[in-house]
matplotlib code that plots the C-alpha trace (Angstrom):
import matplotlib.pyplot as plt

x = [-16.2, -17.4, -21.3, -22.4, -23.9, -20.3, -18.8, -22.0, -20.5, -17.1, -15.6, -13.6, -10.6, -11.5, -13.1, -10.0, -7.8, -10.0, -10.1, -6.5, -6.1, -8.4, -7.0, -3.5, -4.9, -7.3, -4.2, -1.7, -4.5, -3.6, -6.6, -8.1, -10.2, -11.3, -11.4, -14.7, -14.8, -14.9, -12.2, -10.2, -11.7, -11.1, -7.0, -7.0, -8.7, -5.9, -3.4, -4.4, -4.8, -1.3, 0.2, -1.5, -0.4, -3.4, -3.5, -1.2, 1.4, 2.1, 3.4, 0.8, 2.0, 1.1, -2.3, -3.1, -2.3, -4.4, -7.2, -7.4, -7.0, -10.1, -12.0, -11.6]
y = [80.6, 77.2, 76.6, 72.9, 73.3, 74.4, 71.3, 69.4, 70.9, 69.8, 66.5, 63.9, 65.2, 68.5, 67.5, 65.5, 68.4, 71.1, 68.0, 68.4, 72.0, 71.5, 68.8, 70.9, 73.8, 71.6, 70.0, 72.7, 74.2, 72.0, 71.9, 69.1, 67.2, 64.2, 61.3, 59.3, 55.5, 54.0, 55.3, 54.1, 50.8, 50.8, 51.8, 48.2, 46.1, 47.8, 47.5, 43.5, 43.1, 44.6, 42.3, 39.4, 40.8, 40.8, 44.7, 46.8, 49.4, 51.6, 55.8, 58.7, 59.7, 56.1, 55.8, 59.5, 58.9, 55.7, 57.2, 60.0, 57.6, 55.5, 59.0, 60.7]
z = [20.1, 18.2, 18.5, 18.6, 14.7, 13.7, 15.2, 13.5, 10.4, 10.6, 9.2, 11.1, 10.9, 12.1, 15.4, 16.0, 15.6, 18.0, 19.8, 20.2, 20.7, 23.7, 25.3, 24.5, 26.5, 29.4, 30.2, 30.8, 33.2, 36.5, 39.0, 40.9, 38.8, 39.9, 37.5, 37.0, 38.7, 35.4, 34.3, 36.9, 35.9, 32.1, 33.4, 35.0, 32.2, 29.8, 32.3, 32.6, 28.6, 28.3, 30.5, 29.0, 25.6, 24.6, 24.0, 20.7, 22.3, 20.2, 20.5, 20.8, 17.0, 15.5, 17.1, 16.2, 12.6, 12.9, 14.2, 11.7, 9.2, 10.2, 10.6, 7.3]

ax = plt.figure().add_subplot(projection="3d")
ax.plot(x, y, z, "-o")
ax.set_aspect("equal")
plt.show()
């Protein structure tokens, strides 16, 4: 198990990866998990900035390597 000092300890790039591994393993696990009402909210404005174009698609690879490239 991973204690909250460990994670303190670790850089960027490895919070993103247990990060990952978590999310990896939460998500194959399928229960009834109710999402909070801002997040429903934050879906819309995204949704709306899309459509405006006003919001960058890009694939779950690109914006990984982004974002471990702005974290390490």
């Amino acid at each position: 198990m991973v204690t909250a000092v460990q994670i303190k300890q670790m850089s960027h790039s490895e919070k993103l990866q247990l990060f990952e591994a978590l999310w990896a393993d939460l998500s194959k696990i399928e229960t009834d998990v109710e999402s909070p009402v801002w997040h429903a909210d934050a879906l819309r404005e995204t949704k709306a900035r899309v459509a405006a174009g006003e919001e960058p698609i890009m694939d779950w690879d690109t914006a990984k390597r982004e974002l471990r490239e702005r974290f390490e």
